[in-house]
Backbone as XML, in Angstrom:
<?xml version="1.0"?>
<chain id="A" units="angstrom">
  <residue number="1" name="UNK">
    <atom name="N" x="0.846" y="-1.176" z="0.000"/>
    <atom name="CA" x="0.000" y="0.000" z="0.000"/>
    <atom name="C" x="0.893" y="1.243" z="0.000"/>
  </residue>
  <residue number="2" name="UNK">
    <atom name="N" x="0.800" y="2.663" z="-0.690"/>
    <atom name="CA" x="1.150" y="3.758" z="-1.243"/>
    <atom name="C" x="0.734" y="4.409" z="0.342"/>
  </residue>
  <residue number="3" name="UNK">
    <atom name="N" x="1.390" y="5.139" z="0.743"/>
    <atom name="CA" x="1.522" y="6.051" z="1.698"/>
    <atom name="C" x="1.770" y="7.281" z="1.019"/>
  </residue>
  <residue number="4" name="UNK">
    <atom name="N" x="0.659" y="8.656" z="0.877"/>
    <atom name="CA" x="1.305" y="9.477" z="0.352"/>
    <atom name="C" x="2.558" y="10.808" z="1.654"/>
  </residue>
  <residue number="5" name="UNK">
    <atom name="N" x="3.465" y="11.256" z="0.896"/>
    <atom name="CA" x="3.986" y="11.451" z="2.020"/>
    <atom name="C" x="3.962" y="12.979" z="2.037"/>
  </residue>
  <residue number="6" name="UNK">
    <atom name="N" x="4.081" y="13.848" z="3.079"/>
    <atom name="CA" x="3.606" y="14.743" z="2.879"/>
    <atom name="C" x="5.322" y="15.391" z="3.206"/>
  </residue>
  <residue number="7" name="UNK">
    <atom name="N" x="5.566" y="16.908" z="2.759"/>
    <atom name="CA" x="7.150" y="17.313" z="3.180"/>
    <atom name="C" x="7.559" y="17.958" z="4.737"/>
  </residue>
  <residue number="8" name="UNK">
    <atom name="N" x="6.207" y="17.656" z="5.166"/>
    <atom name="CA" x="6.390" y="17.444" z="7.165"/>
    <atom name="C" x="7.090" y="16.764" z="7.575"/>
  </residue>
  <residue number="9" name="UNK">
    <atom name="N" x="6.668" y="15.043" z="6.749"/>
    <atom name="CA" x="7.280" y="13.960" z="7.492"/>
    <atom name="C" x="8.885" y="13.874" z="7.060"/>
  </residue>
  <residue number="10" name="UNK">
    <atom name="N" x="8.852" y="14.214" z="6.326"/>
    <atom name="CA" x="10.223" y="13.665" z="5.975"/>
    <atom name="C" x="11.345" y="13.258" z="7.670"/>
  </residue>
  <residue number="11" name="UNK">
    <atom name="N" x="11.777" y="12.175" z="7.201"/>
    <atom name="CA" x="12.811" y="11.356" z="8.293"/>
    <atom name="C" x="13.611" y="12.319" z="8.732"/>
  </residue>
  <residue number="12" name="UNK">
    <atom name="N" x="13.683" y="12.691" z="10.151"/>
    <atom name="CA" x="15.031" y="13.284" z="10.870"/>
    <atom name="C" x="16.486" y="13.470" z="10.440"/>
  </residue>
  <residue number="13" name="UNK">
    <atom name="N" x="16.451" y="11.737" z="10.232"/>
    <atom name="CA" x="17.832" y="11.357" z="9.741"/>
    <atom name="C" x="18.539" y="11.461" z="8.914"/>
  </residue>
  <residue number="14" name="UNK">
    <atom name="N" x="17.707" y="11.679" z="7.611"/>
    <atom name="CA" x="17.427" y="11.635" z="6.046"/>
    <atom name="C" x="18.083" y="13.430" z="6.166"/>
  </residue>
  <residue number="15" name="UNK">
    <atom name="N" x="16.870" y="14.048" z="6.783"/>
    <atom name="CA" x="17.091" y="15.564" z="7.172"/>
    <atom name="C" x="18.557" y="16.471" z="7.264"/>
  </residue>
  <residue number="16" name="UNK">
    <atom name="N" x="18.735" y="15.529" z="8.483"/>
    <atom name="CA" x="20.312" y="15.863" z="9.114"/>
    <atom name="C" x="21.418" y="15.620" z="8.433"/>
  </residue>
  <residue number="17" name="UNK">
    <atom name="N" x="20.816" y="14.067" z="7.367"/>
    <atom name="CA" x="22.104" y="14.122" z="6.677"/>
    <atom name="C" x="22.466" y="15.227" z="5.411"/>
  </residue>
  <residue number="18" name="UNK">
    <atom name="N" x="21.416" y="15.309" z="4.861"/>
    <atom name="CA" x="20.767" y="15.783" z="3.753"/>
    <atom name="C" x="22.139" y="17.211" z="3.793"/>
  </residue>
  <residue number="19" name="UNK">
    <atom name="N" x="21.416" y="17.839" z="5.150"/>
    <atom name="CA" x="21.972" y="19.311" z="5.706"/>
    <atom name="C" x="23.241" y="19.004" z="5.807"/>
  </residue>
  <residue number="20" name="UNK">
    <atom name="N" x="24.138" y="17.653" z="6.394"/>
    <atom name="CA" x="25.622" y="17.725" z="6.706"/>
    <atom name="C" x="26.291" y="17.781" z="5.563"/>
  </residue>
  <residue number="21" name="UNK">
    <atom name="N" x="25.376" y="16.862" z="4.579"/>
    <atom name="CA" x="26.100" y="17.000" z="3.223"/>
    <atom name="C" x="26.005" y="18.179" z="2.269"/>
  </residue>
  <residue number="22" name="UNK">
    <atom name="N" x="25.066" y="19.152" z="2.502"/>
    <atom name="CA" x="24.675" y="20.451" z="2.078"/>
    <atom name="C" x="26.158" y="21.501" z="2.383"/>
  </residue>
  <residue number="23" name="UNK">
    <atom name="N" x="26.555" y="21.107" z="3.850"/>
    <atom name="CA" x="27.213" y="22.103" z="4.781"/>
    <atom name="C" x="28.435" y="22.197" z="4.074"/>
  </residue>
  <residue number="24" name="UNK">
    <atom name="N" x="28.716" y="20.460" z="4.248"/>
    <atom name="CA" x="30.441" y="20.245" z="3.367"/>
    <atom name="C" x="30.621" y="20.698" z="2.142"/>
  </residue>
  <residue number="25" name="UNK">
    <atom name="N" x="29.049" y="20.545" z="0.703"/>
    <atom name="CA" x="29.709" y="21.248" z="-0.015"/>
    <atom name="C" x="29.699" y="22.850" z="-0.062"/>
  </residue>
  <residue number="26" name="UNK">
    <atom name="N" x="29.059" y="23.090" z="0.689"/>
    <atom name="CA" x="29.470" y="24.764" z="0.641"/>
    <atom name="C" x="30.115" y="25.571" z="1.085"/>
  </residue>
  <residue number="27" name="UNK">
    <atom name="N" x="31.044" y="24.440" z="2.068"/>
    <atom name="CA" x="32.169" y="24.724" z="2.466"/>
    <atom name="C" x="33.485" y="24.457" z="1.343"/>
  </residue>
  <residue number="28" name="UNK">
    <atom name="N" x="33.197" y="23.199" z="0.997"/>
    <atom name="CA" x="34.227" y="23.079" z="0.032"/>
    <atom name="C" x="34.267" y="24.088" z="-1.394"/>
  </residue>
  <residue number="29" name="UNK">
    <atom name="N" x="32.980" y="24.389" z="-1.487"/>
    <atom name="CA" x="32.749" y="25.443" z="-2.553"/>
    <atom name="C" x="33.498" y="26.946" z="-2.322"/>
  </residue>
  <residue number="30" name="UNK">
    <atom name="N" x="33.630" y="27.321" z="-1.185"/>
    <atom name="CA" x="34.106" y="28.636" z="-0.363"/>
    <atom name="C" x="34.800" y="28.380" z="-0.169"/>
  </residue>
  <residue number="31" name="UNK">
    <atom name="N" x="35.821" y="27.313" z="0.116"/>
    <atom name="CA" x="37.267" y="27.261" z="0.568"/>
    <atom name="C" x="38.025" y="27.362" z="-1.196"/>
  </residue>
  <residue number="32" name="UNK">
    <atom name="N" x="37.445" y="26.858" z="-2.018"/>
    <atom name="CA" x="38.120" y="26.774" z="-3.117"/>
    <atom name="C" x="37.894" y="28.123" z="-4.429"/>
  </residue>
  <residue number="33" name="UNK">
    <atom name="N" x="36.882" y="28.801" z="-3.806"/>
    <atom name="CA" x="36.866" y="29.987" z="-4.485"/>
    <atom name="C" x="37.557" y="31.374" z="-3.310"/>
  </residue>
  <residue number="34" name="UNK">
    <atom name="N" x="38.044" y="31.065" z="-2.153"/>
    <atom name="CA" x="39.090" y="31.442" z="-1.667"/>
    <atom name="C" x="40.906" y="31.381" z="-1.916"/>
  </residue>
  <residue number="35" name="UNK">
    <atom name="N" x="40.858" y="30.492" z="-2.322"/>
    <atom name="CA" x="42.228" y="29.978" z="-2.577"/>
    <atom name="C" x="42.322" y="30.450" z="-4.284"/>
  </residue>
  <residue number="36" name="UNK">
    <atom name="N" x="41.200" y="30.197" z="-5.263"/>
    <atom name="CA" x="41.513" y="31.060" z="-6.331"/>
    <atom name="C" x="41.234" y="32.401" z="-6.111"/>
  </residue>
  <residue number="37" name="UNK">
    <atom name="N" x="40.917" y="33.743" z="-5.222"/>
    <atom name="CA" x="41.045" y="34.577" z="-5.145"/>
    <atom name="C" x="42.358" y="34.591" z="-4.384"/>
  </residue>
  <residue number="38" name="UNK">
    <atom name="N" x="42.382" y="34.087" z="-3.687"/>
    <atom name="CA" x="44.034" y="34.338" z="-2.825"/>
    <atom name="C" x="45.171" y="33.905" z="-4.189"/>
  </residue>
  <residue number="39" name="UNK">
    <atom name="N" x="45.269" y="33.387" z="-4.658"/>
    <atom name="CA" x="45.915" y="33.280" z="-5.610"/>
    <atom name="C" x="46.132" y="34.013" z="-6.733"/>
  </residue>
  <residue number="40" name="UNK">
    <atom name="N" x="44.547" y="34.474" z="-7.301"/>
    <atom name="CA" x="44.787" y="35.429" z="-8.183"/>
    <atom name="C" x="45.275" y="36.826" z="-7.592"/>
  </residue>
  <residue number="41" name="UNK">
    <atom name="N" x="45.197" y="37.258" z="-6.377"/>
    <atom name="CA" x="45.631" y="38.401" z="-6.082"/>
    <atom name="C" x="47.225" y="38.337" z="-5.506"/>
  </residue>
  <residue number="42" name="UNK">
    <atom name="N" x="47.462" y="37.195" z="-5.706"/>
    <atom name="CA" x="49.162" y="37.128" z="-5.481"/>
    <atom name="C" x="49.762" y="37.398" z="-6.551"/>
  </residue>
  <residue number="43" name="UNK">
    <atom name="N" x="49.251" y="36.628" z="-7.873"/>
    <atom name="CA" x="49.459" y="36.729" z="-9.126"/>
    <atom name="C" x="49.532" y="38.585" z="-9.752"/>
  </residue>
  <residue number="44" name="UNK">
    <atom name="N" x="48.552" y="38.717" z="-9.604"/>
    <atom name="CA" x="48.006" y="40.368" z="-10.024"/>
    <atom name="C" x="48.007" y="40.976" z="-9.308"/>
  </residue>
  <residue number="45" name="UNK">
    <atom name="N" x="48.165" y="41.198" z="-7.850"/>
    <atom name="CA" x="48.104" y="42.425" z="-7.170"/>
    <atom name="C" x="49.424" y="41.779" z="-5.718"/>
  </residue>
  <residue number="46" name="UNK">
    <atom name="N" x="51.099" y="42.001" z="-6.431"/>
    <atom name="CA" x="51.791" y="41.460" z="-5.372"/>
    <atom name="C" x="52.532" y="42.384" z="-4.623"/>
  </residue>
  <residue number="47" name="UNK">
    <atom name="N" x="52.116" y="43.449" z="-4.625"/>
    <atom name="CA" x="52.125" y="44.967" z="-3.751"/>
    <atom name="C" x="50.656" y="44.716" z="-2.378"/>
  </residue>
  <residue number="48" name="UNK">
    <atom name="N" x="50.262" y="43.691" z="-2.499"/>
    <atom name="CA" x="48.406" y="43.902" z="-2.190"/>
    <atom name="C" x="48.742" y="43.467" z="-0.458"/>
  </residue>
  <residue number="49" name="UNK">
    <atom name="N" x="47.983" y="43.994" z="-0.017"/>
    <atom name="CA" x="48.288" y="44.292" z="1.818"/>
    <atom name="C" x="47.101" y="42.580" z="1.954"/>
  </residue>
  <residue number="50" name="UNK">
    <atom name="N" x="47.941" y="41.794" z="3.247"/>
    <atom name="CA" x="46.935" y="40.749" z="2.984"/>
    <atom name="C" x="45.494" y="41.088" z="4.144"/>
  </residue>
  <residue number="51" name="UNK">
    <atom name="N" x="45.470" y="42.718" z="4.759"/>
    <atom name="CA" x="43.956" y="42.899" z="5.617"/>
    <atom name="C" x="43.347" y="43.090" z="4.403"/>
  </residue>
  <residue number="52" name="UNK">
    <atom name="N" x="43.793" y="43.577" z="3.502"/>
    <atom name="CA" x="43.236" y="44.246" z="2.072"/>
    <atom name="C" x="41.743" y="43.469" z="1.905"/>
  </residue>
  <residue number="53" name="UNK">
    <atom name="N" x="40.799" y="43.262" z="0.887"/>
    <atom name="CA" x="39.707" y="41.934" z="0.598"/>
    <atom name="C" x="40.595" y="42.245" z="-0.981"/>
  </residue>
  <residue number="54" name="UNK">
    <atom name="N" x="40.318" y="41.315" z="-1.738"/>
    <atom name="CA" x="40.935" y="41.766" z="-2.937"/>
    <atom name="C" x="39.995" y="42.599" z="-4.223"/>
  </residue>
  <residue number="55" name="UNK">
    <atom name="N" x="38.819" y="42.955" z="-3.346"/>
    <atom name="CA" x="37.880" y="44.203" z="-4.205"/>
    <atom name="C" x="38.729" y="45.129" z="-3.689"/>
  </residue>
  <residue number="56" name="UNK">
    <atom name="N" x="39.150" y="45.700" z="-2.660"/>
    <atom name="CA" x="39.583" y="46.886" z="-2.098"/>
    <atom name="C" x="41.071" y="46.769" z="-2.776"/>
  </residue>
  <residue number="57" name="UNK">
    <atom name="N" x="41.888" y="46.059" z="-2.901"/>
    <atom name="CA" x="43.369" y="45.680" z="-3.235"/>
    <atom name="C" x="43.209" y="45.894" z="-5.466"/>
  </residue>
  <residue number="58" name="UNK">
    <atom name="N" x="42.143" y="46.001" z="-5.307"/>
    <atom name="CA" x="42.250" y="46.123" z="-6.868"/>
    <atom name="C" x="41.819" y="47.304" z="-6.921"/>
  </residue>
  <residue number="59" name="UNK">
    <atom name="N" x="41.293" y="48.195" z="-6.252"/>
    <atom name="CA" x="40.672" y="49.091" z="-6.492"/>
    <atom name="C" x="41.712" y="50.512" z="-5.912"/>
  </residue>
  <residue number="60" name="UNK">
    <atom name="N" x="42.789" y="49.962" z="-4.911"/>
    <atom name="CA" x="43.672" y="50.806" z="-4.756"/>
    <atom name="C" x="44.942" y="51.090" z="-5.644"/>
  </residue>
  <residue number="61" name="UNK">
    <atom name="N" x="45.080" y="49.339" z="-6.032"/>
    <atom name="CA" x="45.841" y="49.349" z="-7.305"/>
    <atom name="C" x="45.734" y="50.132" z="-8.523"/>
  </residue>
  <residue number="62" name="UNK">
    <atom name="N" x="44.190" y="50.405" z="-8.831"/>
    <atom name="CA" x="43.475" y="50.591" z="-10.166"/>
    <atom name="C" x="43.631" y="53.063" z="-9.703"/>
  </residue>
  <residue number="63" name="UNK">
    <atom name="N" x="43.900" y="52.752" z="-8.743"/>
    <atom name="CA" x="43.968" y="54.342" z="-8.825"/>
    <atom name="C" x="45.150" y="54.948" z="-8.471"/>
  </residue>
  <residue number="64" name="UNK">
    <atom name="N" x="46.474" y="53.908" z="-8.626"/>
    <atom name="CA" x="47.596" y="54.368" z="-8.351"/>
    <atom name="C" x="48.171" y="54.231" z="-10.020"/>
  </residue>
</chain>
């Protein structure tokens, strides 16, 4: 027999994992579009202060 399921029930477990695996990739997504900005601003901006963000480090560059 068909149980329809409604998006209340959904399993705890199912839930939690769902979210842990959500967490990691958007962590791994942000760690690796960190490391290509840290990189590209080593590359292109190697005067660049590292409190700088590298919007501000291009933008001081871009008016000197």
């Amino acid at each position: 027999m068909l149980t329809s399921r409604r998006r209340g029930s959904i399993n705890l477990d199912t839930k939690k994992e769902r979210f842990l695996t959500q967490k990691k990739r958007n962590k791994r997504l942000q760690s690796s579009a960190k490391l290509i900005r840290k990189q590209w601003t080593l590359r292109f901006c190697p005067k660049s202060r590292k409190f700088l963000s590298s919007v501000a480090t291009c933008c001081v560059l871009k008016d000197t």
